[in-house]
PAZAPA-4460 file (N, C-alpha, C; in steps of 0.05 Angstrom, whole numbers, plus 32768, in hexadecimal, padded with zeros to 4 digits):
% residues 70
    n_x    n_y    n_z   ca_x   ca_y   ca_z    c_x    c_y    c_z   seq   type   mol
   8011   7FE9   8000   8000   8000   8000   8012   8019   8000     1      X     A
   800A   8029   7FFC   801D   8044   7FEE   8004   8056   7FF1     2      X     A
   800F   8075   7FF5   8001   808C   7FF8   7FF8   8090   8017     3      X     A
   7FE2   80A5   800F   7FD9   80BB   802C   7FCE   809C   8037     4      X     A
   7FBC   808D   802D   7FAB   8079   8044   7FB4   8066   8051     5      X     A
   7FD5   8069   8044   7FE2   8048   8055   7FE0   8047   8069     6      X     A
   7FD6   8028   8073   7FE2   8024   8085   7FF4   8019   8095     7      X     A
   8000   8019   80B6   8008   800E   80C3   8011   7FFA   80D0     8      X     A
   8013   7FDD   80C4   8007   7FC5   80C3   801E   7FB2   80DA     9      X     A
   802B   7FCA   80E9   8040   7FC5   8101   8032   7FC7   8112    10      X     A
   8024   7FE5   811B   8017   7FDF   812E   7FF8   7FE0   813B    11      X     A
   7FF0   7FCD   8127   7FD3   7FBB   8125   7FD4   7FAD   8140    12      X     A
   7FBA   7FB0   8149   7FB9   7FA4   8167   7FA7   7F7B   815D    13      X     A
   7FAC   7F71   8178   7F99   7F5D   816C   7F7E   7F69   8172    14      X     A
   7F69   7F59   815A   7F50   7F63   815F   7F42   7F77   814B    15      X     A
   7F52   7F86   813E   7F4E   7F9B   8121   7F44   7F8D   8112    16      X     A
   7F3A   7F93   8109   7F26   7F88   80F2   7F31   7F98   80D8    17      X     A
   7F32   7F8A   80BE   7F44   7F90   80A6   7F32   7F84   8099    18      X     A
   7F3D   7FA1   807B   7F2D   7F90   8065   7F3F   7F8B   804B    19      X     A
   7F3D   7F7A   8043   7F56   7F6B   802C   7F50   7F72   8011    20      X     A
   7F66   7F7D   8000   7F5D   7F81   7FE5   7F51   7F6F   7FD7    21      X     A
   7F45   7F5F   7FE8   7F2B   7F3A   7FD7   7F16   7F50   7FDE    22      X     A
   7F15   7F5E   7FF3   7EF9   7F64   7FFB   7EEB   7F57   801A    23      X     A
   7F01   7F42   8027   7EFA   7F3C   8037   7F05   7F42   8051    24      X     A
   7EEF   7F48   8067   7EF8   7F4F   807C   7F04   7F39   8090    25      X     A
   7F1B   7F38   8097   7F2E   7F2A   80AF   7F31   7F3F   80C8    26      X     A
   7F41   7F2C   80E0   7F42   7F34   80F5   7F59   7F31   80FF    27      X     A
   7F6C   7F3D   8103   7F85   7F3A   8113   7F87   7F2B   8127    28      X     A
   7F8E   7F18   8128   7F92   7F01   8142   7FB7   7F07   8147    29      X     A
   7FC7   7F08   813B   7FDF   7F0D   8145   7FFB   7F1B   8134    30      X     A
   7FFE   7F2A   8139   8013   7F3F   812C   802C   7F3A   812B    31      X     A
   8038   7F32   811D   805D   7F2A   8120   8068   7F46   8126    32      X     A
   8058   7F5B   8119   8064   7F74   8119   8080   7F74   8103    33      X     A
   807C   7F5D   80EC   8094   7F5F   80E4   808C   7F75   80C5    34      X     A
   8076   7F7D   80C1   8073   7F84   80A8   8065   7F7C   8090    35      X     A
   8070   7F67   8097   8061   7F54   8081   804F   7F43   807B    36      X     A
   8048   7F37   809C   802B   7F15   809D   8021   7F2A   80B6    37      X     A
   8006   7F2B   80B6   7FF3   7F2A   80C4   7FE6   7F09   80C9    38      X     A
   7FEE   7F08   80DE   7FD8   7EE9   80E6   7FB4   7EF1   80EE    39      X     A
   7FA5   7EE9   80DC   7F8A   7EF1   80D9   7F75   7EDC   80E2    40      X     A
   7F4F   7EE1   80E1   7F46   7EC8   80D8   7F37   7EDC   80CC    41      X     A
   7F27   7ECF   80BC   7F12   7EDA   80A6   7EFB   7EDF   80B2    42      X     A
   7EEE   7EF4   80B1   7ED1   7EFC   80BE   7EC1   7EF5   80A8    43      X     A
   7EC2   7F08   8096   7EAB   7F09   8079   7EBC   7F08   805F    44      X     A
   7EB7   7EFE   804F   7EBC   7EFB   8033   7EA9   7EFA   801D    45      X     A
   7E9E   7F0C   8013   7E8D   7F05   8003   7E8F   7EF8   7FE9    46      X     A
   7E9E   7EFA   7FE9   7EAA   7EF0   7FCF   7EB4   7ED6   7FD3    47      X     A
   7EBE   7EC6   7FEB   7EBC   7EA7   7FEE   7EB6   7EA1   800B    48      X     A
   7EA2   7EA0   800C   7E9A   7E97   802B   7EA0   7E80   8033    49      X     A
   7EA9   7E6F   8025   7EBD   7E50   802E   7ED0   7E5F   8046    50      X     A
   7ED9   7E74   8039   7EF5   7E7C   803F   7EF2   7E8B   8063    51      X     A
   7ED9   7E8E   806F   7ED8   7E97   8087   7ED7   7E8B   8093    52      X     A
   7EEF   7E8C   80AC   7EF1   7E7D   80C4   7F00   7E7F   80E0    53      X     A
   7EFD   7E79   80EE   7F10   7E71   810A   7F23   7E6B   8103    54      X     A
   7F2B   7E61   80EF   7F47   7E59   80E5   7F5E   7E6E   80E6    55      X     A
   7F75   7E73   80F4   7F82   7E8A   80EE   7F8D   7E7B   80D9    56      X     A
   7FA1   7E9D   80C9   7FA7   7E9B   80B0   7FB8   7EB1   80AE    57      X     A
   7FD2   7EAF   809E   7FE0   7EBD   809F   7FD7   7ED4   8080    58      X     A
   7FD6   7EED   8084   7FD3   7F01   8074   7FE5   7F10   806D    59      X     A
   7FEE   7F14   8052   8003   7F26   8046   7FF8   7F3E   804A    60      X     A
   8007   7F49   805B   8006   7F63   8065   7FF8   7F77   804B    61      X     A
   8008   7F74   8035   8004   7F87   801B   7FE0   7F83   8017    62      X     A
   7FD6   7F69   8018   7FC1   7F65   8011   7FAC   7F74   802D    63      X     A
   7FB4   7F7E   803E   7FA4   7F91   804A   7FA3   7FB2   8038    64      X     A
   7F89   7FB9   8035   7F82   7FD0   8031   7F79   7FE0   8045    65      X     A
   7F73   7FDD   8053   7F63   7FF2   806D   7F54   7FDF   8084    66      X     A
   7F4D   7FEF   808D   7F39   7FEC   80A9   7F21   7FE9   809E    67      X     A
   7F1A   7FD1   80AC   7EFF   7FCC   80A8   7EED   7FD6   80B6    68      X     A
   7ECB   7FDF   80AC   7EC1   7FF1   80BC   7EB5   7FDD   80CD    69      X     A
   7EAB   7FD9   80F0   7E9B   7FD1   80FB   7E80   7FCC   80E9    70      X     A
***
């Protein structure tokens, strides 16, 4: 991500709610703080609802776009 809206993706707390350039909203379960993996699980996906779960999952940081709204 690049420009005025980047974000931060160091210091993401657990519990933020994110939304992925798929469109789907995840949740921060644990931060390496290294930059690069967000460890997530999937809330909503509309686009593949197989894909939501309790399962954590590691997330390429890049593939975060923003904050998801409540």
């Amino acid at each position: 991500m690049s420009g005025h809206n980047a974000l931060n993706v160091v210091d993401l707390t657990p519990g933020t709610r994110l939304r992925t350039n798929e469109g789907a909203v995840v949740e921060l379960v644990e931060n390496p703080r290294d930059g690069v993996w967000l460890i997530c699980k999937t809330l909503e996906n509309a686009a593949d609802p197989d894909s939501v779960s309790e399962v954590e999952q590691p997330v390429f940081a890049q593939d975060i776009v923003g904050l998801a709204e409540e």
